[in-house]
C-alpha positions as CSV (number, residue, x, y, z in Angstrom):
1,X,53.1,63.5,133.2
2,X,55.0,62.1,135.9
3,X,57.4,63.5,138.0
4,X,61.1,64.0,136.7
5,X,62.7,64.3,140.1
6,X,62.1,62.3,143.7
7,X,60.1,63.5,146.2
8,X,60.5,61.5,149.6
9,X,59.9,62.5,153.4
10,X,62.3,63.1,156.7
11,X,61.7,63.6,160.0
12,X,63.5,66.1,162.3
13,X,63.3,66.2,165.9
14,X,62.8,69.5,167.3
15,X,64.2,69.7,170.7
16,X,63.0,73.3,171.0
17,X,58.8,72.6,170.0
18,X,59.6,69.1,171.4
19,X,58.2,67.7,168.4
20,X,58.8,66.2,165.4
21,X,58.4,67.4,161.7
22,X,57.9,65.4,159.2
23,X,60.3,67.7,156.0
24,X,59.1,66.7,152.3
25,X,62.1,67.1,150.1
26,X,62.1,67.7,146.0
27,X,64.9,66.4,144.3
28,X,65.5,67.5,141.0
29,X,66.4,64.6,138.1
30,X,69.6,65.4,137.8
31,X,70.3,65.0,141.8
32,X,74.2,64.1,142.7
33,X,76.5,64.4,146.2
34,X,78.7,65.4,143.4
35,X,77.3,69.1,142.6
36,X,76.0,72.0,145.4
37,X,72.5,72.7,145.6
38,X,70.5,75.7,146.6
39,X,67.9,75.2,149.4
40,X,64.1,76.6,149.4
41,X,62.4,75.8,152.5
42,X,58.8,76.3,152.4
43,X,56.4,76.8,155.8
44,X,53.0,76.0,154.8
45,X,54.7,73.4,152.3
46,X,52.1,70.9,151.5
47,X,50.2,73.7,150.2
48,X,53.2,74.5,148.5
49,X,53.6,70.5,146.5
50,X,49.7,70.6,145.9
51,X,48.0,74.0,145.4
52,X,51.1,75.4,144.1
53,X,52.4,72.6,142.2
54,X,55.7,73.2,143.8
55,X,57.6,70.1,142.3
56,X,55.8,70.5,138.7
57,X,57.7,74.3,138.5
58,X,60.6,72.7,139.9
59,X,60.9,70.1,136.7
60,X,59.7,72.9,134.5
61,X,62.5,75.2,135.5
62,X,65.3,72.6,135.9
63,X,64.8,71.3,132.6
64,X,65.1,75.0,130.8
65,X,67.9,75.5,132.8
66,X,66.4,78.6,134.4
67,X,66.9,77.4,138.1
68,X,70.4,76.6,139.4
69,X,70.3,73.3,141.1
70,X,67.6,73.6,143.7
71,X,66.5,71.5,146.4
72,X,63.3,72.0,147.6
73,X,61.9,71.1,151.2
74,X,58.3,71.8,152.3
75,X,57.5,71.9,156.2
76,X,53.7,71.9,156.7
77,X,51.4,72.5,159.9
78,X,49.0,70.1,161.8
79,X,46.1,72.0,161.7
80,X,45.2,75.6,161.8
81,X,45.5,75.9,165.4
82,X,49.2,74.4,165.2
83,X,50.2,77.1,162.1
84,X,49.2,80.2,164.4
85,X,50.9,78.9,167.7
86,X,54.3,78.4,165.2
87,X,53.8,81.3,162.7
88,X,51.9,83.9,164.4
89,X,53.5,86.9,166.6
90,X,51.2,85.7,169.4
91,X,51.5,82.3,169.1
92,X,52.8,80.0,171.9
93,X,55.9,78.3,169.5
């Protein structure tokens, strides 16, 4: 089965890491300017799209209508050096 909605990639600029992010954003099918969407950011988000199958549950729950229109956006980590330096208490970011 292939995917209903669109998946494509952004960067952002971060002037505060002084870095840039690459953002992987889940559009659902029925994707307009025209309507509001929700927003679920993920941190960790490729694990999000491919161990928990992020944009599959997306299409599942869009299409049974039991999701309001949802974007989703996954922001994922380097390494697991560059996840504790963002994410931890102690880390440097």
């Amino acid at each position: 089965m292939g995917r209903q909605g669109t998946m494509l990639d952004k960067e952002i600029k971060s002037q505060y890491l002084d870095e840039t992010f690459v953002i992987k954003i889940y559009k659902p099918e029925n994707f307009s300017p025209l309507y509001k969407y929700h927003i679920c950011i993920m941190q960790d988000g490729d694990d999000y799209y491919q161990l928990g199958r992020a944009a599959t549950v997306s299409d599942r729950l869009h299409s049974k209508s039991e999701i309001e229109n949802t974007i989703f956006a996954g922001i994922h980590y380097k390494d697991r050096y560059d996840r504790w330096d963002k994410y931890h208490p102690d880390g440097e970011k």
